[in-house]
Each structure stands twice: as C-alpha cells, then as structure tokens.
VMD Tcl script that builds the backbone (N, CA, C; Angstrom):
set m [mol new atoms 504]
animate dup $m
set s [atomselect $m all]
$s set {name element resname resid chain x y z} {
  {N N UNK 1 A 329.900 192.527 248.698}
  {CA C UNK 1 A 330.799 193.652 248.539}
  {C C UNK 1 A 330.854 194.510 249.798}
  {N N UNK 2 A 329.583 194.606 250.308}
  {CA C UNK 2 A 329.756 195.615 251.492}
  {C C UNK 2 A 330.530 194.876 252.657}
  {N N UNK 3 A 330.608 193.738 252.934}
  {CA C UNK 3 A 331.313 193.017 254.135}
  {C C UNK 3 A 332.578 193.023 253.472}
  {N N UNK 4 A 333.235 193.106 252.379}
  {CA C UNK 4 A 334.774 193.438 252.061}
  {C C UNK 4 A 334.826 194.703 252.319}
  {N N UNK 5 A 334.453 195.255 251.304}
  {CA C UNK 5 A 334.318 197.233 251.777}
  {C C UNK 5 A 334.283 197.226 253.839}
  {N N UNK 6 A 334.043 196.701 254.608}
  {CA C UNK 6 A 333.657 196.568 256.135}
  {C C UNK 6 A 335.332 196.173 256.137}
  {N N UNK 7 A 335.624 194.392 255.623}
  {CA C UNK 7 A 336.683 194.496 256.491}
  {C C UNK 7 A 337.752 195.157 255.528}
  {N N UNK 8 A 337.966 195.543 254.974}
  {CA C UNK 8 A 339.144 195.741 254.467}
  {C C UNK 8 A 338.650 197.853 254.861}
  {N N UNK 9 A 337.952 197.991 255.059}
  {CA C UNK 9 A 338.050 199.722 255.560}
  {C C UNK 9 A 337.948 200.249 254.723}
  {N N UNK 10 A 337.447 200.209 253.505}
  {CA C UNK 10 A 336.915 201.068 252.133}
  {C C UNK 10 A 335.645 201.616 252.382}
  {N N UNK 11 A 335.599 202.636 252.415}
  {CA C UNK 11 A 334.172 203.457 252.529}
  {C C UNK 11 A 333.347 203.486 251.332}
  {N N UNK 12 A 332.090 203.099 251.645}
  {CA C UNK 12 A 331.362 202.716 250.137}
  {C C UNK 12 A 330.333 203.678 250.318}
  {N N UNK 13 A 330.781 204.960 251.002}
  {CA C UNK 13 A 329.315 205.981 251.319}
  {C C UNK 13 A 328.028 205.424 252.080}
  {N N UNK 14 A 327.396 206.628 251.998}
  {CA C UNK 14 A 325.743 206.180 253.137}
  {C C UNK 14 A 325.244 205.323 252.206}
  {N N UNK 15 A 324.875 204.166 252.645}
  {CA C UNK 15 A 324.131 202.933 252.573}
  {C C UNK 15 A 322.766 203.279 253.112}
  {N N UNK 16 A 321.768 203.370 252.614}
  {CA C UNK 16 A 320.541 203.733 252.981}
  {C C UNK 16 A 319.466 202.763 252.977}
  {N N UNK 17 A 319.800 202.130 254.563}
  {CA C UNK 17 A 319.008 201.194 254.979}
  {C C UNK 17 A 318.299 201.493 256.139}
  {N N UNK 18 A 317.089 200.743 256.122}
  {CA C UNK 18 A 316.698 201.490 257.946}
  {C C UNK 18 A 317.597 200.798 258.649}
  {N N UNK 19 A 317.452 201.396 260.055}
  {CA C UNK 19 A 318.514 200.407 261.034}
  {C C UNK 19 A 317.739 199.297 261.456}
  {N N UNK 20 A 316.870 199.175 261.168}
  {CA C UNK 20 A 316.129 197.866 261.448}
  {C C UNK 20 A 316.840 196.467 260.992}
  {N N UNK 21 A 317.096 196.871 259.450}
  {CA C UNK 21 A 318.007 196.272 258.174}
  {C C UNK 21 A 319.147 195.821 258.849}
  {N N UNK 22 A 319.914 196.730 259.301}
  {CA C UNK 22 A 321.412 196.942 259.843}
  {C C UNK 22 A 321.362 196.229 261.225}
  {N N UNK 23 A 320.025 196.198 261.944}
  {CA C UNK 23 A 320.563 195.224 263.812}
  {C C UNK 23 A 320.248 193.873 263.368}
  {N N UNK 24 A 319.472 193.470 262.365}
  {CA C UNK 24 A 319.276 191.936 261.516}
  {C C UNK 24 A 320.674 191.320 260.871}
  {N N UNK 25 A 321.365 192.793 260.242}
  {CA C UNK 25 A 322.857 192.374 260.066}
  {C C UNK 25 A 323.191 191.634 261.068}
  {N N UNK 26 A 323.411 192.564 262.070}
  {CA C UNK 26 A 324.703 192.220 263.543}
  {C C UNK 26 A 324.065 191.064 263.950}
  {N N UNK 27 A 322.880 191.130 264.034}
  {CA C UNK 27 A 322.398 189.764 264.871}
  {C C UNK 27 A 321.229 190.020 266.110}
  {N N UNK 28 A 321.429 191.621 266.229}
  {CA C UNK 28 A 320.743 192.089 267.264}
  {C C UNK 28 A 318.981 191.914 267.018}
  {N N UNK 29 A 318.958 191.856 266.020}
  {CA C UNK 29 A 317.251 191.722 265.856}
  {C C UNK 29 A 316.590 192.947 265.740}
  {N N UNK 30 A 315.749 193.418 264.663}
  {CA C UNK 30 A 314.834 194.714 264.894}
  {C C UNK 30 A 313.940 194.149 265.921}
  {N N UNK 31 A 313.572 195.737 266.650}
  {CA C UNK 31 A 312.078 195.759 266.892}
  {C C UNK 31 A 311.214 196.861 266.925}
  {N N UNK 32 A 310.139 196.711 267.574}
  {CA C UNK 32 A 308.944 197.763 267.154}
  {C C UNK 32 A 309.982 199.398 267.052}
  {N N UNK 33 A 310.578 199.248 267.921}
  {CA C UNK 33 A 311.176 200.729 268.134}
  {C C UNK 33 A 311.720 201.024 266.820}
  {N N UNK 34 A 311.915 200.007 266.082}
  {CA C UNK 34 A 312.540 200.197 264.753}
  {C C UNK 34 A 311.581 200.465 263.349}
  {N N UNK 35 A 310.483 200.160 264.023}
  {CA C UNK 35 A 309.201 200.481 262.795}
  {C C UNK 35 A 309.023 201.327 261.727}
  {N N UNK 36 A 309.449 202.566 263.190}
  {CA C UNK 36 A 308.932 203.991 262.305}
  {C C UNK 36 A 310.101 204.259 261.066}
  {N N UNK 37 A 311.331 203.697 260.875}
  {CA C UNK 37 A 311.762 203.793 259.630}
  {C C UNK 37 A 311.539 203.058 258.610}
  {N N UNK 38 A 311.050 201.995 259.136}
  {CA C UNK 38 A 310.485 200.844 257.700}
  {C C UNK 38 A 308.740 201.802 257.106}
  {N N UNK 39 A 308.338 201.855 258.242}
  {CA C UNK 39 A 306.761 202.219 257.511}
  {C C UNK 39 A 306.517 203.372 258.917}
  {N N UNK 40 A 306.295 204.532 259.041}
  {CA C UNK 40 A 305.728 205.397 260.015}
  {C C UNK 40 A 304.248 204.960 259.837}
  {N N UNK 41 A 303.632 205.222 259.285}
  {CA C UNK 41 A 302.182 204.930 259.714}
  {C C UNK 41 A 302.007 203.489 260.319}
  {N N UNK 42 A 302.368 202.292 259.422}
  {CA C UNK 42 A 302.138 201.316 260.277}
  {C C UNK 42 A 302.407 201.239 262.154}
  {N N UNK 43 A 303.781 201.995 262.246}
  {CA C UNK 43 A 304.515 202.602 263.543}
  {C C UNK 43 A 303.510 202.955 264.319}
  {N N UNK 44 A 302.669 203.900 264.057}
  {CA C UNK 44 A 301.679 205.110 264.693}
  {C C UNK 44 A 300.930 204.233 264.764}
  {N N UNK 45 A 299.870 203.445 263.804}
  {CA C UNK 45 A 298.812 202.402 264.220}
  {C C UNK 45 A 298.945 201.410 265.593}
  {N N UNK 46 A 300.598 200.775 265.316}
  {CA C UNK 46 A 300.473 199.707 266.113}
  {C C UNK 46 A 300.880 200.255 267.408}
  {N N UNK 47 A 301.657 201.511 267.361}
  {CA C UNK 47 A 301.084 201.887 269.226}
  {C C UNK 47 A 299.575 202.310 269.458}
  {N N UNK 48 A 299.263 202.916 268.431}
  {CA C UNK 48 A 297.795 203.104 268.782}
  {C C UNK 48 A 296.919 201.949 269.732}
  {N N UNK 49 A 297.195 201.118 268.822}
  {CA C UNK 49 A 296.433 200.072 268.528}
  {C C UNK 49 A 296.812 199.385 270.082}
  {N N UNK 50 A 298.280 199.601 270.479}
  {CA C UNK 50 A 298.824 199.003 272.097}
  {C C UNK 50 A 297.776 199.297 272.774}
  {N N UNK 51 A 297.834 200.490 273.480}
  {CA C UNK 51 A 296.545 201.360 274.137}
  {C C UNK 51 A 295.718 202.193 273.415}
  {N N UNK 52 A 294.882 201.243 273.469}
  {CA C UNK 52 A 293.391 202.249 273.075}
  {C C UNK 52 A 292.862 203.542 273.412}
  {N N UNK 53 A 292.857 202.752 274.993}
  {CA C UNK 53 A 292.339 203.648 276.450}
  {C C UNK 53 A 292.989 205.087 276.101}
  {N N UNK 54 A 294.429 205.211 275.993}
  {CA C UNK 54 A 294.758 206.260 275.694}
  {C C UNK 54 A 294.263 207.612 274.554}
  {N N UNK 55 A 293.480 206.951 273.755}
  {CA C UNK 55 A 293.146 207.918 272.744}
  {C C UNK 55 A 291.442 208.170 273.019}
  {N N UNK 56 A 291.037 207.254 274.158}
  {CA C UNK 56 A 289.813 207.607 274.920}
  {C C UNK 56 A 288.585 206.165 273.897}
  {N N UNK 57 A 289.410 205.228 273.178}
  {CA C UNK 57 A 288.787 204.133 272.804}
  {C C UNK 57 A 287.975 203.335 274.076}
  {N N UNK 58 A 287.208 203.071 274.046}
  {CA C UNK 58 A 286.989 202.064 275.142}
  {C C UNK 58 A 285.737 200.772 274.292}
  {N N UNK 59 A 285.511 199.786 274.693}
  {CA C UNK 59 A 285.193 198.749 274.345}
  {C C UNK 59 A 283.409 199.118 273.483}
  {N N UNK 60 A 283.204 200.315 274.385}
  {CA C UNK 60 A 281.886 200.492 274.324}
  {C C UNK 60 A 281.814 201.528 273.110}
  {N N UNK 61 A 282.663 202.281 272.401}
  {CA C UNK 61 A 282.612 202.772 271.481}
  {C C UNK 61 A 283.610 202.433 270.078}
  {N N UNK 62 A 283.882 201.269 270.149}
  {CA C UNK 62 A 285.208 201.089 269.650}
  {C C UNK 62 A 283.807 200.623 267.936}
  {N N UNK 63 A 283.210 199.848 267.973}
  {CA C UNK 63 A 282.270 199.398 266.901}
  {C C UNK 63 A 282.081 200.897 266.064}
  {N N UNK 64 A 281.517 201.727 266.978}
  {CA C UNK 64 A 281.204 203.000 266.261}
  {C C UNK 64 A 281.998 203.779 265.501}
  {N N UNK 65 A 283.387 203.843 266.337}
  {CA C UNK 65 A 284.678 204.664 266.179}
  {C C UNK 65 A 285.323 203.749 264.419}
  {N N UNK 66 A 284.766 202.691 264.205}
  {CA C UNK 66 A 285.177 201.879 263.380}
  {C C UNK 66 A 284.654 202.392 261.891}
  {N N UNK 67 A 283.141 202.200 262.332}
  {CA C UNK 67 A 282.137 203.024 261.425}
  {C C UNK 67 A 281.813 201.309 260.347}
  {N N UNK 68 A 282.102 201.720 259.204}
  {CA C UNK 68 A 281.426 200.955 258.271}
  {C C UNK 68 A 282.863 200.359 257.906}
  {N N UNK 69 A 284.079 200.529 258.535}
  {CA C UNK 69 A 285.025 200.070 258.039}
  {C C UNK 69 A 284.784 198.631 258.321}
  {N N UNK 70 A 285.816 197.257 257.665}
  {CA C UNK 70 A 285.819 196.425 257.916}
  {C C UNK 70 A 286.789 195.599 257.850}
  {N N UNK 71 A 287.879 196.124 259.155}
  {CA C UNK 71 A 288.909 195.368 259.377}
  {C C UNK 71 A 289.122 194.194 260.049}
  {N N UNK 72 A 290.415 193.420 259.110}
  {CA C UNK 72 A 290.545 192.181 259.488}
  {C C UNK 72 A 292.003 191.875 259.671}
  {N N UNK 73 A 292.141 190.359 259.975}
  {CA C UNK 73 A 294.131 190.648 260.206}
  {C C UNK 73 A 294.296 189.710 259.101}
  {N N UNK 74 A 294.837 191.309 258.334}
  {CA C UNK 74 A 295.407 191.032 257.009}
  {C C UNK 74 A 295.991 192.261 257.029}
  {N N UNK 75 A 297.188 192.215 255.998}
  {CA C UNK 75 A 297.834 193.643 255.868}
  {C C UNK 75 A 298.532 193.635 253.948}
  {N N UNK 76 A 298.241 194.155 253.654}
  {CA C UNK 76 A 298.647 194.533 252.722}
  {C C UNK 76 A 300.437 194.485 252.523}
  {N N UNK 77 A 300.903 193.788 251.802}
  {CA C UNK 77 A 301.906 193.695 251.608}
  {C C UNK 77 A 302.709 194.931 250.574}
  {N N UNK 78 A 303.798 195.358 251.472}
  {CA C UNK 78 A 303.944 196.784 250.407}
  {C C UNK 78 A 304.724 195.993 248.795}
  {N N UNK 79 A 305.454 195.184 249.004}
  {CA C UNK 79 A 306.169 194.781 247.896}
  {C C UNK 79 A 305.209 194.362 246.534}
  {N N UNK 80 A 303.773 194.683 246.536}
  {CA C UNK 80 A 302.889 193.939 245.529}
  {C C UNK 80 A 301.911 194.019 245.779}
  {N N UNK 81 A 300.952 194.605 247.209}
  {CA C UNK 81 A 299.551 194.784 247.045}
  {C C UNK 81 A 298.950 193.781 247.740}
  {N N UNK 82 A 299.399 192.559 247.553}
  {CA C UNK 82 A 298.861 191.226 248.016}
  {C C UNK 82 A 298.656 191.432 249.269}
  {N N UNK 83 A 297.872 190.593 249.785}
  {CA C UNK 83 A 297.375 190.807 251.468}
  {C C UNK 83 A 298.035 189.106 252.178}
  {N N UNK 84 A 298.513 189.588 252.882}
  {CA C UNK 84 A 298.950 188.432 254.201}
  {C C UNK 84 A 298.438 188.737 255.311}
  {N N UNK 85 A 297.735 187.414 256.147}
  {CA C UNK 85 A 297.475 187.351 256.703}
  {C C UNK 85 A 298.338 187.484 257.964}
  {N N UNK 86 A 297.753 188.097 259.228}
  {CA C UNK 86 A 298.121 188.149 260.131}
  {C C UNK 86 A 298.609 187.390 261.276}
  {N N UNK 87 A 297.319 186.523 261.317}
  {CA C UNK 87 A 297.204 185.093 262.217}
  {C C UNK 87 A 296.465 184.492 261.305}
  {N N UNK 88 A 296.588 183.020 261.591}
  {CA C UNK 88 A 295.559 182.067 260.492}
  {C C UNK 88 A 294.720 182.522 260.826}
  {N N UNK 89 A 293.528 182.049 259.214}
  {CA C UNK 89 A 292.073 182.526 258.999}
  {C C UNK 89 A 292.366 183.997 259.182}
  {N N UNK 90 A 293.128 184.995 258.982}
  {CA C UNK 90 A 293.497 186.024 259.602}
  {C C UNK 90 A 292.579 187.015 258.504}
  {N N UNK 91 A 291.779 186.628 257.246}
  {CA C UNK 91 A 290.825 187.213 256.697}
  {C C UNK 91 A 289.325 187.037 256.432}
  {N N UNK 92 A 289.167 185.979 257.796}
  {CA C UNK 92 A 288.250 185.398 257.874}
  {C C UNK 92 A 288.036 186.073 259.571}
  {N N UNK 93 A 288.938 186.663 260.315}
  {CA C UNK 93 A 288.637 187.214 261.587}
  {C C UNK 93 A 288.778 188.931 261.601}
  {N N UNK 94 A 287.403 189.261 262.265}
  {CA C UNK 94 A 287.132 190.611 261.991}
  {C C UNK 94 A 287.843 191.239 263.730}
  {N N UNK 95 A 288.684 192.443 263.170}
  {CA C UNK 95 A 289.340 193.262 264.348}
  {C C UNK 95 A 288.371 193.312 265.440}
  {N N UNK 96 A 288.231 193.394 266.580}
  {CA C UNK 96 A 287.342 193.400 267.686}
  {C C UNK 96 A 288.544 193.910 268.818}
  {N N UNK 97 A 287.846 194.930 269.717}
  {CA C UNK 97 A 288.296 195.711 270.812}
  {C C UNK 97 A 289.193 194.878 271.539}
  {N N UNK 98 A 289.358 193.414 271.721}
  {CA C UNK 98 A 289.739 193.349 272.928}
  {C C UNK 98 A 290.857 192.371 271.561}
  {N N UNK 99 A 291.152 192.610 270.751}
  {CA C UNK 99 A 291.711 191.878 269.608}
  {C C UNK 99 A 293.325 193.194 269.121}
  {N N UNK 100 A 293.185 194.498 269.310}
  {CA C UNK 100 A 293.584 195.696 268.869}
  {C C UNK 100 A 295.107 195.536 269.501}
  {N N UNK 101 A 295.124 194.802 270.358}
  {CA C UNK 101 A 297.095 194.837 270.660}
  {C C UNK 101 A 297.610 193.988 270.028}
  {N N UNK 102 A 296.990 193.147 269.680}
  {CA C UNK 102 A 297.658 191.928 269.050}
  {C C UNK 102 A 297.684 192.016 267.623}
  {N N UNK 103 A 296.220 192.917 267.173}
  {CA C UNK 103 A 296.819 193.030 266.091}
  {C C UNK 103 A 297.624 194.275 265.357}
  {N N UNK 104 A 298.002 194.635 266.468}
  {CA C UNK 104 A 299.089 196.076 266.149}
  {C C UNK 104 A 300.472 195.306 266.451}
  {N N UNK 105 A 300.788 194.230 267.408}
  {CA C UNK 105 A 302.152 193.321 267.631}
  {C C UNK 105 A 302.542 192.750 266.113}
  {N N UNK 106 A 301.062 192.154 265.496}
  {CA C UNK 106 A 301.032 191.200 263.972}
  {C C UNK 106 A 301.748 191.999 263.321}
  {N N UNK 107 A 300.901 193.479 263.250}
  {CA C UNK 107 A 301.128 194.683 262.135}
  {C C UNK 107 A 302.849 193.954 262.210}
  {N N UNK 108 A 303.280 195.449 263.330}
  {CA C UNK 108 A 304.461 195.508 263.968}
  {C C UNK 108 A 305.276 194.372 263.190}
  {N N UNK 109 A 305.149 193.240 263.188}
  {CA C UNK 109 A 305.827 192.256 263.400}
  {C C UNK 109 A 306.205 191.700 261.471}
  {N N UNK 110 A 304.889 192.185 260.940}
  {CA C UNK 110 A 304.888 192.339 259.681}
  {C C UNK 110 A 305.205 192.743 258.656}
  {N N UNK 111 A 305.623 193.943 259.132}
  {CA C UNK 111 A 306.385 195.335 258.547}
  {C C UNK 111 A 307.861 195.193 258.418}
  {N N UNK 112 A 308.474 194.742 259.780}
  {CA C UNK 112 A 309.686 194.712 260.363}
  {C C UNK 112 A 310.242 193.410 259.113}
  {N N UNK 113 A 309.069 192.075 259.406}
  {CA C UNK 113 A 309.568 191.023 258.464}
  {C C UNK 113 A 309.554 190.776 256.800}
  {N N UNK 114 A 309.442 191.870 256.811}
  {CA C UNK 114 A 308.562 192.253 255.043}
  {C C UNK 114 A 310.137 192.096 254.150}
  {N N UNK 115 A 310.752 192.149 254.308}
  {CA C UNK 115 A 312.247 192.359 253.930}
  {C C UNK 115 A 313.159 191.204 254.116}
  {N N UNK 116 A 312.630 189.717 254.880}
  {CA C UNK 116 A 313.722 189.098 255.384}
  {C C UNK 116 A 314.601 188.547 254.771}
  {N N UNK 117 A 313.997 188.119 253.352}
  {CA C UNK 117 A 314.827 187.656 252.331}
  {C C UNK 117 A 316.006 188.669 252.037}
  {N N UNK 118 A 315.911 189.980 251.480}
  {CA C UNK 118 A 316.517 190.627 251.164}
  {C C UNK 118 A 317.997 190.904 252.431}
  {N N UNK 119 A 317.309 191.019 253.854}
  {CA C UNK 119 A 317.933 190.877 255.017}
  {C C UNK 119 A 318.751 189.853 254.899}
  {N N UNK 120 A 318.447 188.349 254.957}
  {CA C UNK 120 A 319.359 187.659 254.840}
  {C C UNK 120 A 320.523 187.297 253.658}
  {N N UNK 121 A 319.994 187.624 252.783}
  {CA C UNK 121 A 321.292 187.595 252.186}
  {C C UNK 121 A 321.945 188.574 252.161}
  {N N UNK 122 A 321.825 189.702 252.019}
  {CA C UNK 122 A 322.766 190.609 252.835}
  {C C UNK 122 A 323.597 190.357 253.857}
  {N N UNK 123 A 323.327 189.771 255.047}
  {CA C UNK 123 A 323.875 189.164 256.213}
  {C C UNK 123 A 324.547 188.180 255.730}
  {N N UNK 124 A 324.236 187.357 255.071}
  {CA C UNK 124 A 325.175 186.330 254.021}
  {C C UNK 124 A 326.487 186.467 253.327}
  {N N UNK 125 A 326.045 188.372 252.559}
  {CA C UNK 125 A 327.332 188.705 252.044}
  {C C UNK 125 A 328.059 189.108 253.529}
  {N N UNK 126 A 327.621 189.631 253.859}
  {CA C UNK 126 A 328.781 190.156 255.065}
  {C C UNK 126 A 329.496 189.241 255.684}
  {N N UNK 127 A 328.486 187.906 255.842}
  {CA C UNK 127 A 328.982 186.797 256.793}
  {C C UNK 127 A 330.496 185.811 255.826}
  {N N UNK 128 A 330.219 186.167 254.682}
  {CA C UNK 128 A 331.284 185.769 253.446}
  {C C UNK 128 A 332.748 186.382 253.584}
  {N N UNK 129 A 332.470 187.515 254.385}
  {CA C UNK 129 A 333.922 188.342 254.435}
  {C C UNK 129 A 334.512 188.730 255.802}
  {N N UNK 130 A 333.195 189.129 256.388}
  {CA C UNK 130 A 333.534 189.098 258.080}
  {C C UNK 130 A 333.128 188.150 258.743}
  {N N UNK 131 A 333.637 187.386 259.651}
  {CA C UNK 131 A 333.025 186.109 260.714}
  {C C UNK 131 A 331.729 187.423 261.944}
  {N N UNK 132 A 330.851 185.495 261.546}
  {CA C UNK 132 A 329.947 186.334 262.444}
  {C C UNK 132 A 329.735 186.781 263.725}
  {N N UNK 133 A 330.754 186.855 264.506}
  {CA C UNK 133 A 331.372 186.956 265.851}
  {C C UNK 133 A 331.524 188.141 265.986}
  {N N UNK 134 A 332.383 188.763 265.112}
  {CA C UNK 134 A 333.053 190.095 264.406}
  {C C UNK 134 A 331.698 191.015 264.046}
  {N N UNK 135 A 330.999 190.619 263.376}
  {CA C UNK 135 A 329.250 191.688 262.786}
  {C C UNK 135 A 329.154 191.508 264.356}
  {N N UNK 136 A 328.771 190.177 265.587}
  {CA C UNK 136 A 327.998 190.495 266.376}
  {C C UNK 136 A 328.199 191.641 267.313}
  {N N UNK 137 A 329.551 191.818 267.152}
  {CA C UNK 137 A 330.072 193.453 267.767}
  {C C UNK 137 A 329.840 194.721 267.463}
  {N N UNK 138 A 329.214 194.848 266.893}
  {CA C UNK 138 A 328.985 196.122 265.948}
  {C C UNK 138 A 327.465 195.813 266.265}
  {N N UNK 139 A 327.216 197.902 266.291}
  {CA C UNK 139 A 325.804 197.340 267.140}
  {C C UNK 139 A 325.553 198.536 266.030}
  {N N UNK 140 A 323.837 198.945 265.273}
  {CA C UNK 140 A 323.773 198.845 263.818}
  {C C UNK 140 A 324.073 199.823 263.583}
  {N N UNK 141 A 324.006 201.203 264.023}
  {CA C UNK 141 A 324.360 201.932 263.964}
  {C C UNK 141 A 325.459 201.966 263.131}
  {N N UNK 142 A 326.637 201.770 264.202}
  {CA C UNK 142 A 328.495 201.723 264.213}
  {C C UNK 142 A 328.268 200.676 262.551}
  {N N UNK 143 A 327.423 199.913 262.422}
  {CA C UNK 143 A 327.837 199.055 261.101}
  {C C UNK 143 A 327.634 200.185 260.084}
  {N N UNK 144 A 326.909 201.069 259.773}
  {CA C UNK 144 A 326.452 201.522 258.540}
  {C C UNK 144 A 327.183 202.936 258.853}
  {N N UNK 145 A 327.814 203.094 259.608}
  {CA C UNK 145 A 328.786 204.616 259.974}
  {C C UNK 145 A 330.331 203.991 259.192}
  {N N UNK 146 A 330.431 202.592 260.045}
  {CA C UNK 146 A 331.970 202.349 259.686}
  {C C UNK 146 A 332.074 201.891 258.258}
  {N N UNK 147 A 330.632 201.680 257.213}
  {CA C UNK 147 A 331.125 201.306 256.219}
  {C C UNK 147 A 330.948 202.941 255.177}
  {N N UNK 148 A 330.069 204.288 256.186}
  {CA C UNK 148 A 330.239 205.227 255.055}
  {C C UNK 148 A 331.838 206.356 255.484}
  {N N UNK 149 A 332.171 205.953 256.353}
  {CA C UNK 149 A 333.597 206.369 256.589}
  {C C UNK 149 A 334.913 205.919 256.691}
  {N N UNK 150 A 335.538 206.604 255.971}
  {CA C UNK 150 A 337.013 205.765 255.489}
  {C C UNK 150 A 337.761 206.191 256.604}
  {N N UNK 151 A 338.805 205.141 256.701}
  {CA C UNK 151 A 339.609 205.019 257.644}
  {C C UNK 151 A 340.093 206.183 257.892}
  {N N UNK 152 A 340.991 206.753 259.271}
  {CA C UNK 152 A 341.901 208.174 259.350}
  {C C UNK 152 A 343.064 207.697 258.681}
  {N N UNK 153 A 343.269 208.871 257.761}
  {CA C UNK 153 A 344.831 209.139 257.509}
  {C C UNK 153 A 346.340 208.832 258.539}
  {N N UNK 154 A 347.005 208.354 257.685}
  {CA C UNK 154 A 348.280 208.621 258.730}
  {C C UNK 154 A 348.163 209.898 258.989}
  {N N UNK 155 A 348.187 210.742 258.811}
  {CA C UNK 155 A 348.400 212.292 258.978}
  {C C UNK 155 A 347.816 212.611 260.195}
  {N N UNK 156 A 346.681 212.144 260.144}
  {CA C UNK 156 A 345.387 212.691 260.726}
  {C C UNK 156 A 345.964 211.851 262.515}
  {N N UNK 157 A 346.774 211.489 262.844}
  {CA C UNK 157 A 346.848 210.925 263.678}
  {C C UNK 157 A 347.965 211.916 264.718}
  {N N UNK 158 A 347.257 212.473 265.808}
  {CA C UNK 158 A 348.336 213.429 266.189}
  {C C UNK 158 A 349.474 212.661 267.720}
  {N N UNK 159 A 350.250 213.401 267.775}
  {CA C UNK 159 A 351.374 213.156 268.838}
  {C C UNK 159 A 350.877 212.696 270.139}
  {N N UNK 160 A 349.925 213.432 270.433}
  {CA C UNK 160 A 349.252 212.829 271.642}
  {C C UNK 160 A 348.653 211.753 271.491}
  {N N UNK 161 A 347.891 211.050 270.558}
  {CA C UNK 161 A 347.345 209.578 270.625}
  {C C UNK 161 A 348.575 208.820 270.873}
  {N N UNK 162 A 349.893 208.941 270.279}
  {CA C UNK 162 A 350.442 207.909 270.830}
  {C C UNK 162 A 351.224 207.653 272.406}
  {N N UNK 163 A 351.630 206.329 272.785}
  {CA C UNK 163 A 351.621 205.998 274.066}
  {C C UNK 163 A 353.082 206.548 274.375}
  {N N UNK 164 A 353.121 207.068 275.534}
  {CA C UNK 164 A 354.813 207.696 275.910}
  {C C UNK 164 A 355.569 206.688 275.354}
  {N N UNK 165 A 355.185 205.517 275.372}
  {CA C UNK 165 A 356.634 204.434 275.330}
  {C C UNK 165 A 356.730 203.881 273.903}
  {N N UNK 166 A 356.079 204.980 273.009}
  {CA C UNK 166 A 356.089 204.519 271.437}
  {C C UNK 166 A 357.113 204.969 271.165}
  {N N UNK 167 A 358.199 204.154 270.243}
  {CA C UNK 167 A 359.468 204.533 269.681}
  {C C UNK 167 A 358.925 205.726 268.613}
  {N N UNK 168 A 360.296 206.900 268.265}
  {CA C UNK 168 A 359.851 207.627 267.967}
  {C C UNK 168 A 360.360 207.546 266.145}
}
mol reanalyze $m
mol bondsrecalc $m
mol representation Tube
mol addrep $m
C-alpha cells in the first residue's frame, strides 16, 4: 500500500520508521550512524566500545573496569529475549580488551539487522508498485516526507513558477 500511496501521490501521514528502515527501502543501506534510532544505548556502547582509550580504558584496567560482569558476544535479541550470537561460539568467547571494537561493529551490525525480514518485505511492497530504479532515487529521508505529504494543489501553484513561454 505504501509504494501505491508513493506512486500515485496519496499522503498516508508520518510513517514512523527509523531512517535506517527507510535507506534499506531505497537501497542505500543503514549504518552505524543510523543506530541511535533503532536502539540509543546499543548506539552509545558500540562507539564506546570503538575507542576505549577515549574514556581512559586501557588494556591494563579494562578486567577491573569489567568487575564481576561476564560478557560475551551475544546480544540479546529485542524481538523475544533470546540471545544471538555475535560471531560463532560467540557464547562460548568472553569480551577481552583488544576484542571491544569488534564487538561494538557485531553489536552495531545486530541492531541495524534485527528487522530485516520486516525490511524486506516492505521493500517488496514498494518494489510491487514503484520500479526499483525509481526507490533508488529517493534518498530516505525524501521517501518517508514524500509519502507523509500530499501533493500541491493546483491553486497552490503561483504565476511565477511557470516558464515565460507557457501558454496562458
């Protein structure tokens, strides 16, 4: 419905998707930059987690800074609780200092893909009504603007938009 509502110019209101959702439409691909609307905390971890150094982590206190926690690459799946693994054996391998970017990329990468099913067929309906040539132009933004705003009025169209050499 929403790729008819798209081409045919029917405004179906704000669609409340992250834009993460919406550049998977077009084709553009989410990424990390797109995190913080799927999950903010996961967001905040996995830059954390980029540079350590920055928050004054260093290799030699990182065990301590951990405490009694006991993380592994696994993440909790929001749709159900269930835990997926990160990398194989990924609950059988314990987080370690020199391990912390990669597994903030996993996070990252986890979060973003948590949805793909739902993503693709969505992209499916759209691809049913608009060719996918047509979505790849629309960058995600402009997709989820042009489907909560209806076309301008004839009215709304003043004297100056048109070209001197328009019959009158």
């Amino acid at each position: 419905l929403l790729g008819l509502a798209l081409r045919t110019r029917v405004a179906v209101g704000a669609v409340d998707l992250p834009r993460a959702h919406w550049a998977d439409v077009t084709g553009a691909g989410a990424d990390t930059r797109d995190l913080a609307d799927v999950d903010a905390a996961a967001a905040q971890a996995a830059a954390a987690l980029a540079d350590l150094g920055a928050l004054g982590v260093t290799r030699d206190n990182f065990d301590a800074l951990l405490g009694d926690l006991d993380v592994r690459f696994v993440v909790p799946i929001a749709s159900g609780g269930a835990l997926a693994a990160l990398a194989p054996g990924g609950e059988h391998r314990r987080l370690a200092f020199d391990d912390a970017p990669e597994f903030g990329e996993a996070l990252a990468a986890a979060r973003l893909g948590e949805h793909a099913a739902a993503v693709r067929a969505l992209k499916a309906g759209f691809e049913a009504a608009v060719p996918r040539r047509v979505l790849a132009l629309y960058a995600a933004d402009e997709l989820a603007r042009d489907l909560a705003r209806p076309p301008p009025e004839l009215g709304d169209v003043d004297d100056d938009d048109a070209a001197p050499d328009d019959a009158a």
